[in-house]
KOLLUMVEX-667537 format. One line per field, with one value per atom (N, C-alpha, C): residue number from 0; chain; y, x, z. Coordinates in nm, 4 decimals. Example, Ala and Ser with C-alpha at 12.3 -4.5 7.8 and 13.67 -1.06 7.14 Angstrom:
# KOLLUMVEX-667537
i: (0 | 0 | 0 | 1 | 1 | 1)
ch: (A | A | A | A | A | A)
north: (-0.5690 | -0.4500 | -0.3300 | -0.2250 | -0.1060 | 0.0030)
east: (1.3190 | 1.2300 | 1.3200 | 1.2850 | 1.3670 | 1.2900)
up: (0.7800 | 0.7800 | 0.7800 | 0.7080 | 0.7140 | 0.7870)
This chain:
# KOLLUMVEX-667537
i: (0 | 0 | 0 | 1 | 1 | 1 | 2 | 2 | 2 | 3 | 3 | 3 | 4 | 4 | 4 | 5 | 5 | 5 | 6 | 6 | 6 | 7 | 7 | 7 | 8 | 8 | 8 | 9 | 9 | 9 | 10 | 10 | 10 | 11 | 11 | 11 | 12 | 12 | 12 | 13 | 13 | 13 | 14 | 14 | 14 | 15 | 15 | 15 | 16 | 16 | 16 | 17 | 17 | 17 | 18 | 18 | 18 | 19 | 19 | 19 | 20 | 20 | 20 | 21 | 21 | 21 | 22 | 22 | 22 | 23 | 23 | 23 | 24 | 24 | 24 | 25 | 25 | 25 | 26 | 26 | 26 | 27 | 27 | 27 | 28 | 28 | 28 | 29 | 29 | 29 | 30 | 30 | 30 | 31 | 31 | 31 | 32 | 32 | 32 | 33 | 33 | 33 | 34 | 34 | 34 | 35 | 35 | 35 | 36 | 36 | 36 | 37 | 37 | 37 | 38 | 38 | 38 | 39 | 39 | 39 | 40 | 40 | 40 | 41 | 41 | 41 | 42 | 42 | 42 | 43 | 43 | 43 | 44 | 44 | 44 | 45 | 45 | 45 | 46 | 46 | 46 | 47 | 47 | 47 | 48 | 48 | 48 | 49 | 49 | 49 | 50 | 50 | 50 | 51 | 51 | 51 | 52 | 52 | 52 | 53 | 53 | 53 | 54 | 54 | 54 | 55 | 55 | 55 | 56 | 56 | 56 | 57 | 57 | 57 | 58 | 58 | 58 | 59 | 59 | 59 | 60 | 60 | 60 | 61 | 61 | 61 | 62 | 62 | 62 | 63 | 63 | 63 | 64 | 64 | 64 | 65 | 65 | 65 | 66 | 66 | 66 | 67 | 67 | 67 | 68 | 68 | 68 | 69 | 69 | 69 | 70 | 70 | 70 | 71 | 71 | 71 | 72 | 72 | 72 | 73 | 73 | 73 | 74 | 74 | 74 | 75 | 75 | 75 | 76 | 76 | 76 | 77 | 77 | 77 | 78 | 78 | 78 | 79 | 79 | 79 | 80 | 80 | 80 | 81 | 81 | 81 | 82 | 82 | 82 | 83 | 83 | 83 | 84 | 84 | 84 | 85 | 85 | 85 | 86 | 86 | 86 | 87 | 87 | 87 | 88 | 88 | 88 | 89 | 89 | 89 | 90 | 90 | 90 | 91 | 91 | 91 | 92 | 92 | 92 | 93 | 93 | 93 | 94 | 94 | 94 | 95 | 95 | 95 | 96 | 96 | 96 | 97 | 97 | 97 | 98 | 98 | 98 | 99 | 99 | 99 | 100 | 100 | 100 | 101 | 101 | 101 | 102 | 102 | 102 | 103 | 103 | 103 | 104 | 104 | 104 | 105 | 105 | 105 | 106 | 106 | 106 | 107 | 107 | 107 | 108 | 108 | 108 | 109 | 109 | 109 | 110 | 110 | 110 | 111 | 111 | 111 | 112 | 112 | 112 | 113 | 113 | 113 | 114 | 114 | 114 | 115 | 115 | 115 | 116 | 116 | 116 | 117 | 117 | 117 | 118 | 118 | 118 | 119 | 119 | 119 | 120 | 120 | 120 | 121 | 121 | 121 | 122 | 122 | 122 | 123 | 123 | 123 | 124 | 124 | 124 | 125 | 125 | 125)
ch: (A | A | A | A | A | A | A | A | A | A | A | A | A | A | A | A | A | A | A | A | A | A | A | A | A | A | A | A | A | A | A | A | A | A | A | A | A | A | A | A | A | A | A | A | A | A | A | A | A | A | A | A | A | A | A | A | A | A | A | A | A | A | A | A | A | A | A | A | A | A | A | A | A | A | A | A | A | A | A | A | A | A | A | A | A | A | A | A | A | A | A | A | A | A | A | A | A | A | A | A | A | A | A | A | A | A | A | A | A | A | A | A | A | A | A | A | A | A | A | A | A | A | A | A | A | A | A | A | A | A | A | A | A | A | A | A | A | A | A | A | A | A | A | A | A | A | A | A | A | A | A | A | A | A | A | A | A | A | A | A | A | A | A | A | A | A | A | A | A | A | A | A | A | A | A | A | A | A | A | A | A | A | A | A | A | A | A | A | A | A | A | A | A | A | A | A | A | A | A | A | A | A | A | A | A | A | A | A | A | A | A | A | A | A | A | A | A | A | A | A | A | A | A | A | A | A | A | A | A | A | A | A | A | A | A | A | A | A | A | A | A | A | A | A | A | A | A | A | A | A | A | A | A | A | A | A | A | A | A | A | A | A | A | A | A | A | A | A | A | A | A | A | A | A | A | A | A | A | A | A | A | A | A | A | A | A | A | A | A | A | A | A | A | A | A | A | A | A | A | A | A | A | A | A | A | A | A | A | A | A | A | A | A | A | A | A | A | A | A | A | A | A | A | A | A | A | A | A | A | A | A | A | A | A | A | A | A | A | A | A | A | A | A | A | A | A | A | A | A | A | A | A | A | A | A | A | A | A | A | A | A | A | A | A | A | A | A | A | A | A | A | A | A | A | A | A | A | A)
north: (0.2512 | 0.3593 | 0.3713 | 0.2991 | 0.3569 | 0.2474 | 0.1563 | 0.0666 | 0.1132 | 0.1685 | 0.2281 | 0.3158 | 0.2931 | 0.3821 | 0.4906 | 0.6206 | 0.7402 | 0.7453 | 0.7141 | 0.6967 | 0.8099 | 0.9025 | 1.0158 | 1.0647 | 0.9291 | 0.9562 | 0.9507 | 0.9763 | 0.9615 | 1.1400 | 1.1756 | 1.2665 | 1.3756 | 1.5078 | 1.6098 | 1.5031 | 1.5281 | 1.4780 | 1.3776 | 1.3048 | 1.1266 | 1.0845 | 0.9574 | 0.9133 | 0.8517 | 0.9250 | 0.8728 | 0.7379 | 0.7329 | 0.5949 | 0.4994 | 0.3660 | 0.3274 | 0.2135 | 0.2194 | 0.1499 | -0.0248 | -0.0914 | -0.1788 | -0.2575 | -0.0781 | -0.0970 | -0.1109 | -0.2354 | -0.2608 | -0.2683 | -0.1617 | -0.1727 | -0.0496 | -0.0306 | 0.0072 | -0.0617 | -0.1202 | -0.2650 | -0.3638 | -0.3788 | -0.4768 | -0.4237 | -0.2868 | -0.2361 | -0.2450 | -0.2229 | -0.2322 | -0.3785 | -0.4614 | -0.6320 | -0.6107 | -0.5764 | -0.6082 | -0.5586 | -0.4675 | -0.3833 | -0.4673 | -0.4758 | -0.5670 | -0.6571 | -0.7543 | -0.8670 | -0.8713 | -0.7121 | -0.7271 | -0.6759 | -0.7431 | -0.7258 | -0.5964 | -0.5040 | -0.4197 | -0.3887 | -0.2846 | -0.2936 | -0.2636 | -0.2604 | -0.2448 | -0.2012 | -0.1722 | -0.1600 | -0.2831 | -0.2635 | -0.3664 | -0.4676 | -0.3878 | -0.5579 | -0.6833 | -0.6177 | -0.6760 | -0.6823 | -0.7078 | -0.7563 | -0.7930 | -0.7794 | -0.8396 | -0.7607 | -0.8583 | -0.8073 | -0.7231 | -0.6714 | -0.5295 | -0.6305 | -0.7790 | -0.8287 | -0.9099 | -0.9781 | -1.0562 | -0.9586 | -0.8485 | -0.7861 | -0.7354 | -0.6984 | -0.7222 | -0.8189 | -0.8943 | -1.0596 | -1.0570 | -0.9943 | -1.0543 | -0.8883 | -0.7912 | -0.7075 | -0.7128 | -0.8085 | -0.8436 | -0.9583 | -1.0315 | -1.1732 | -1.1350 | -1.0293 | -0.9563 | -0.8892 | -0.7973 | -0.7561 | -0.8859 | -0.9445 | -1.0777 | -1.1919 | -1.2040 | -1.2319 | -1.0882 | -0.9872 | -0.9287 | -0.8717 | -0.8678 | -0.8818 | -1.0360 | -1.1589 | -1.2520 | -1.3068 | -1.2068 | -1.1500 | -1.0963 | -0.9644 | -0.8955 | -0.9404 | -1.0450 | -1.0972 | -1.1613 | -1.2628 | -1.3602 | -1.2570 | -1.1559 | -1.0618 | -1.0372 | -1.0006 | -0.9986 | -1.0457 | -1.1500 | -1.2658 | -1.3776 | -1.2947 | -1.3350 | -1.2020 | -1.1113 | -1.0100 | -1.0096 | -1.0439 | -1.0533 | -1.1703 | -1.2695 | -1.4015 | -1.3461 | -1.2739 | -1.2438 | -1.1538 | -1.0538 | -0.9846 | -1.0370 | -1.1199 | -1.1834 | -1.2954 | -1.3588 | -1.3849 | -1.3267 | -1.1842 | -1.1567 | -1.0514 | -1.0301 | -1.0135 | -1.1176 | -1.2709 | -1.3530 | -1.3766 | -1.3637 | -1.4157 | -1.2893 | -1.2129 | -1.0737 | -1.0725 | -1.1177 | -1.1539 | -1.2639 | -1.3669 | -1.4817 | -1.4371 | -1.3594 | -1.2925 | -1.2204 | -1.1143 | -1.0538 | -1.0959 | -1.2425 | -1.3190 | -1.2817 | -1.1629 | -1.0817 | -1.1096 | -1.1979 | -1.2078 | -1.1426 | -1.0432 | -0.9431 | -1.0048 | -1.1266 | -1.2155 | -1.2540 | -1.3364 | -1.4065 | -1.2994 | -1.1897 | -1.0571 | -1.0144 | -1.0090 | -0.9129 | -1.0090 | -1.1330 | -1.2182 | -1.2648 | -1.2892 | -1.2317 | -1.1230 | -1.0488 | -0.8575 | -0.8999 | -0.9299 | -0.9815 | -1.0107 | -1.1166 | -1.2134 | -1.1493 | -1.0642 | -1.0110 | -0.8827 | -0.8187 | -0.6872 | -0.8023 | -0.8828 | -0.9352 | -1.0015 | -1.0077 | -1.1150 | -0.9886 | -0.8747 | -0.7410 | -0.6882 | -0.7050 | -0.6278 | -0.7339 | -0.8463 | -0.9672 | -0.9191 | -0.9218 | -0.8195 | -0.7519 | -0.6445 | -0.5307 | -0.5108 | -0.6503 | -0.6431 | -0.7487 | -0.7928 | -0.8958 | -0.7217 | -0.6726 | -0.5786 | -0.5116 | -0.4474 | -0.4103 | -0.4501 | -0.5957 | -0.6428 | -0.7146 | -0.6726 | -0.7279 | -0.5974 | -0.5297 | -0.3776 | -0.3701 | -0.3803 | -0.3294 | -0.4693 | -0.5496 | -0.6984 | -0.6245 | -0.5669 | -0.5782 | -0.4431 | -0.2926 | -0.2140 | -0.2496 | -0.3536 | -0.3817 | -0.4727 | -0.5332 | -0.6001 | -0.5168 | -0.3730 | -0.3267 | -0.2368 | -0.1680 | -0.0957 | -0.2125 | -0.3301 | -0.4367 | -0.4130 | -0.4277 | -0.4034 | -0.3078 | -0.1714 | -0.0588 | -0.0744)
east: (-2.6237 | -2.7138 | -2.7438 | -2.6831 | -2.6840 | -2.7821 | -2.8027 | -2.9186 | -3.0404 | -3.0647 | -3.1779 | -3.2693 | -3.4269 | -3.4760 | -3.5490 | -3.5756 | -3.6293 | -3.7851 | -3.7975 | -3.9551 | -4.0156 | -4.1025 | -4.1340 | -4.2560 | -4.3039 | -4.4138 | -4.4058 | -4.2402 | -4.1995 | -4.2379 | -4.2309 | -4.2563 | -4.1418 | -4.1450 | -3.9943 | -3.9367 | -3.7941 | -3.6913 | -3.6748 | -3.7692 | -3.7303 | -3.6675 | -3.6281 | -3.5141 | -3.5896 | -3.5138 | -3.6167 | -3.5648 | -3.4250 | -3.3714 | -3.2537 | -3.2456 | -3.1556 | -3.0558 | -2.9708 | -2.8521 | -2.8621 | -2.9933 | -3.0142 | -3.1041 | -3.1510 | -3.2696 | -3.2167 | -3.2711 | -3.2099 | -3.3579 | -3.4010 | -3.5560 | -3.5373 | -3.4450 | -3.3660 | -3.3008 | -3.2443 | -3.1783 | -3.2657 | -3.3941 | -3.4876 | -3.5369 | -3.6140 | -3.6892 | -3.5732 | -3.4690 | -3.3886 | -3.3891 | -3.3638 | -3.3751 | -3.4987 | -3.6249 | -3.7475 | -3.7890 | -3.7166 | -3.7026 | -3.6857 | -3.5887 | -3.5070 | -3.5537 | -3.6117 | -3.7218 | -3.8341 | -3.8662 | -4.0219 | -4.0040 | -4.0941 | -4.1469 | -4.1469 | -4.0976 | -4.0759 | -4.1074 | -4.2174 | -4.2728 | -4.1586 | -4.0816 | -3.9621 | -4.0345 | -4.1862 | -4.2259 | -4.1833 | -4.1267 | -4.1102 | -4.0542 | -3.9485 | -3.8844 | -3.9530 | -4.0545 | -4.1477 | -4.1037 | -4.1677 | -4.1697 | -4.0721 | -3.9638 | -3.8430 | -3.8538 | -3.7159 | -3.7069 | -3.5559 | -3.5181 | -3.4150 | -3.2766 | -3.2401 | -3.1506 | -3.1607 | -3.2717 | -3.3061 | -3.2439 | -3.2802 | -3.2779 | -3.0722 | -3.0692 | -2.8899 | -2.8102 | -2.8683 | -2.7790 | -2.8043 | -2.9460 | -2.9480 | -2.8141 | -2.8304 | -2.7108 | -2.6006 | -2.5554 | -2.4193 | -2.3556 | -2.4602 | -2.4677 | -2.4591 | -2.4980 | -2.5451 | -2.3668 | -2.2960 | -2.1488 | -2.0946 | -2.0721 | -1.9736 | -1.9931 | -2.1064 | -2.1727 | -2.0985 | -2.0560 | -2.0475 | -1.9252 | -1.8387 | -1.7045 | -1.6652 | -1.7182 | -1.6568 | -1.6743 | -1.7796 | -1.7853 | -1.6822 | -1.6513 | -1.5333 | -1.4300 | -1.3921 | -1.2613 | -1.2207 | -1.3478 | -1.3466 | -1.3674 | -1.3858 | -1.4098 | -1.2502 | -1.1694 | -1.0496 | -0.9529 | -0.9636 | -0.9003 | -0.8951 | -1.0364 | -1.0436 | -0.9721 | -1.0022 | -0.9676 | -0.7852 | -0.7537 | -0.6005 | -0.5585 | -0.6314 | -0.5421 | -0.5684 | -0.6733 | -0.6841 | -0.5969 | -0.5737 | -0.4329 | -0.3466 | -0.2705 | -0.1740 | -0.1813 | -0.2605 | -0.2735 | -0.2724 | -0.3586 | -0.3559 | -0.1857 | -0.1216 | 0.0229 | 0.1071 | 0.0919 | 0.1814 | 0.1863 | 0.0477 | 0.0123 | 0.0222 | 0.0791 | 0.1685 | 0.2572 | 0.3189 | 0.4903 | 0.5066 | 0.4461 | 0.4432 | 0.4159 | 0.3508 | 0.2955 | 0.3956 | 0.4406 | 0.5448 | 0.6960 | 0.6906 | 0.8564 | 0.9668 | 0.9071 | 1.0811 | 1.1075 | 1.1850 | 1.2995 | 1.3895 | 1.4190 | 1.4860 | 1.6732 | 1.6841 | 1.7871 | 1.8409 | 1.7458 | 1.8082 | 1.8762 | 1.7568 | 1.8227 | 1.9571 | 1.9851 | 2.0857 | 2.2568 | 2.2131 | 2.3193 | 2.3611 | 2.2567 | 2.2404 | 2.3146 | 2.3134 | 2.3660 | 2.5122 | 2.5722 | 2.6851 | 2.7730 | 2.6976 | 2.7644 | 2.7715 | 2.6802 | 2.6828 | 2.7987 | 2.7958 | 2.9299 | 3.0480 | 3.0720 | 3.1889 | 3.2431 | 3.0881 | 3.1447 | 3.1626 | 3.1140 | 3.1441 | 3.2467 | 3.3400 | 3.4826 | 3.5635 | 3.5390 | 3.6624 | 3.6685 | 3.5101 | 3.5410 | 3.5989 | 3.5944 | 3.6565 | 3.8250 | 3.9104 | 4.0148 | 4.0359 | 3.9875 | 4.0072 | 4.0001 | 3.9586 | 3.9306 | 4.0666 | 4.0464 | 4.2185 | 4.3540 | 4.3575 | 4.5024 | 4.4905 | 4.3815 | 4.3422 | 4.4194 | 4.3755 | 4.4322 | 4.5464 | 4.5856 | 4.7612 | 4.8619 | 4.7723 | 4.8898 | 4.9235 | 4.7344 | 4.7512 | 4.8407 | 4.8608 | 4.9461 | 5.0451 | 5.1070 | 5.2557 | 5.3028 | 5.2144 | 5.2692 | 5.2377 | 5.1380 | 5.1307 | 5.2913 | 5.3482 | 5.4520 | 5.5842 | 5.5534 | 5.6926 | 5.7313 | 5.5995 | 5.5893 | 5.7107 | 5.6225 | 5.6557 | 5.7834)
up: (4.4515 | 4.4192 | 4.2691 | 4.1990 | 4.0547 | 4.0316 | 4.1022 | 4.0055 | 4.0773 | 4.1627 | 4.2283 | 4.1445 | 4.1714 | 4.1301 | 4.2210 | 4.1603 | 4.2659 | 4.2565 | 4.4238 | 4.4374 | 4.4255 | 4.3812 | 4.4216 | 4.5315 | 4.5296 | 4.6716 | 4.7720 | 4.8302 | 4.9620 | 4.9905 | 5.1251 | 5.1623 | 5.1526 | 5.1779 | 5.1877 | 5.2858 | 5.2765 | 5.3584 | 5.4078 | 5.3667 | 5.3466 | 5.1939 | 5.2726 | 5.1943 | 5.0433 | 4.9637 | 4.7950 | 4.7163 | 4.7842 | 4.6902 | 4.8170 | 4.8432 | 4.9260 | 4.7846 | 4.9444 | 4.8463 | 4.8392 | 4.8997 | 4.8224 | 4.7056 | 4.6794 | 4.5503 | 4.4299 | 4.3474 | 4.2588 | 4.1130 | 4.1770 | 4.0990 | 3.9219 | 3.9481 | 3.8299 | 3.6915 | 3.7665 | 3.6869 | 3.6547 | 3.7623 | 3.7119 | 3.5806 | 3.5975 | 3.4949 | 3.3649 | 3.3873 | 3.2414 | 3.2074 | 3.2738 | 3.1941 | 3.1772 | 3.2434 | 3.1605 | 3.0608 | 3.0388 | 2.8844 | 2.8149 | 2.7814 | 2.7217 | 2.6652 | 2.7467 | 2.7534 | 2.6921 | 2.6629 | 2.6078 | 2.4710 | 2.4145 | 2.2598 | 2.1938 | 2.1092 | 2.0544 | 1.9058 | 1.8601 | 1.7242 | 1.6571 | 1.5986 | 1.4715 | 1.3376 | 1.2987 | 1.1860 | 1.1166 | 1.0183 | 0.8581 | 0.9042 | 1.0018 | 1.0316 | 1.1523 | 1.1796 | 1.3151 | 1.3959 | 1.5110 | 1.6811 | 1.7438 | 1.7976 | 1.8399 | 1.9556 | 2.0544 | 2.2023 | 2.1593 | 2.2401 | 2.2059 | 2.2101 | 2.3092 | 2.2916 | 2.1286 | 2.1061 | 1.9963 | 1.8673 | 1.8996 | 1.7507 | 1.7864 | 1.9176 | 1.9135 | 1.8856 | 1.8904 | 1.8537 | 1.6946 | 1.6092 | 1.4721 | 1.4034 | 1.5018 | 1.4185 | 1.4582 | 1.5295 | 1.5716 | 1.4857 | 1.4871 | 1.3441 | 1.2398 | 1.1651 | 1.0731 | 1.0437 | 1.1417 | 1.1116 | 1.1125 | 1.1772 | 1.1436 | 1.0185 | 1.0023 | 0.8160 | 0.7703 | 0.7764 | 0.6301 | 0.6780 | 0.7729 | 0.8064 | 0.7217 | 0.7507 | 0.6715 | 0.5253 | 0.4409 | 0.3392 | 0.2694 | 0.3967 | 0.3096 | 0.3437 | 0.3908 | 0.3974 | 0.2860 | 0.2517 | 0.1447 | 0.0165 | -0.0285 | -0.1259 | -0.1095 | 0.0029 | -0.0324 | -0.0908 | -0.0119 | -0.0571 | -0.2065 | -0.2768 | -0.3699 | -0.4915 | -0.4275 | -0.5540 | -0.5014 | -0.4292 | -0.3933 | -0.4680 | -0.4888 | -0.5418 | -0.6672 | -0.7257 | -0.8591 | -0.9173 | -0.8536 | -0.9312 | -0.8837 | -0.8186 | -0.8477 | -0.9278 | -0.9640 | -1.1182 | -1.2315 | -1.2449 | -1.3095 | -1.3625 | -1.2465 | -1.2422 | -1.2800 | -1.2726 | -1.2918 | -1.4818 | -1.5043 | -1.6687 | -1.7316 | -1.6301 | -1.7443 | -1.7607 | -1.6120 | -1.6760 | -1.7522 | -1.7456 | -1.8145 | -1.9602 | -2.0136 | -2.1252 | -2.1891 | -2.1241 | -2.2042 | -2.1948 | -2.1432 | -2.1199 | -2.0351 | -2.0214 | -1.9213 | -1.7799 | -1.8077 | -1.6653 | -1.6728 | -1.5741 | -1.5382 | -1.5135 | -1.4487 | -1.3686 | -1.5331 | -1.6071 | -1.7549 | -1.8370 | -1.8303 | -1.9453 | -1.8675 | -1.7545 | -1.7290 | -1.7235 | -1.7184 | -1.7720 | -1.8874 | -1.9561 | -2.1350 | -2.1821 | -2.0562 | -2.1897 | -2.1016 | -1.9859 | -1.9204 | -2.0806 | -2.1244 | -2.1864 | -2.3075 | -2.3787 | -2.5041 | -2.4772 | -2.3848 | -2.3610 | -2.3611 | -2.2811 | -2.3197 | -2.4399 | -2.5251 | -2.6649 | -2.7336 | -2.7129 | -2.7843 | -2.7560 | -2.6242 | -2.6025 | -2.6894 | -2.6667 | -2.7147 | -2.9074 | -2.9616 | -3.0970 | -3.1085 | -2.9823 | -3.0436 | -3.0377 | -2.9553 | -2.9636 | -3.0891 | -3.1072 | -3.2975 | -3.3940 | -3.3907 | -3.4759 | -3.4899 | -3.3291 | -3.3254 | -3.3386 | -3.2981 | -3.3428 | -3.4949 | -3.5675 | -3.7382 | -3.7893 | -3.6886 | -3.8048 | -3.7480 | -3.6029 | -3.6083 | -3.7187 | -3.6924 | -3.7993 | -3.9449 | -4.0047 | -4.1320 | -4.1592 | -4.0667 | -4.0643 | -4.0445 | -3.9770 | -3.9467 | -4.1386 | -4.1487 | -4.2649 | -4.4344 | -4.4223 | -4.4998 | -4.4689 | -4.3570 | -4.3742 | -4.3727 | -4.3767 | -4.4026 | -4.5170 | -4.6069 | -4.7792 | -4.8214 | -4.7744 | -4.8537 | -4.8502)
């Protein structure tokens, strides 16, 4: 029934549409089918002009992929030639300062047994 269309020149209480009219569905493919003014953009059939805006998102869906993909590789360049720029490795510095606290405790016990020696041998003196 749904592709049927309603006759209206049947009489009261006869039947206006049956269930193997498909004169509904015809008239919609012949829609479809026929030529359509669009103004500026001209004459097209209603599928023709669906296929050029369906073509039309997938051209500019794979646009913006490639727009992604380019401004993505670009700041991570432009992230790498910053760290590269200002030298800092985080892993080198923090084994660096490792090594500088320990060359700074080992000082600070030279310091201390410099001064308890030179106190033990300044009170040998006296």
């Amino acid at each position: 029934m749904p592709l049927a269309r309603l006759d209206g020149t049947v009489a009261v209480g006869a039947q206006a549409a049956s269930k193997g009219d498909v004169r509904g569905a015809n008239a919609f493919v012949e829609r479809l089918n026929r030529a359509t003014d669009l103004g500026k953009d001209g004459t097209s059939t209603l599928l023709e002009l669906t296929n050029r805006l369906v073509g039309n998102v997938g051209n500019e869906t794979a646009r913006a992929r490639t727009a992604e993909a380019t401004a993505t590789a670009r700041f991570d360049d432009a992230v790498s030639r910053r760290d590269t720029f200002s030298g800092v490795n985080t892993e080198e510095e923090l084994a660096l300062m490792v090594v500088l606290q320990n060359s700074y405790s080992a000082s600070a016990r030279i310091v201390t047994v410099t001064t308890q020696m030179y106190d033990t041998l300044i009170n040998l003196v006296r």
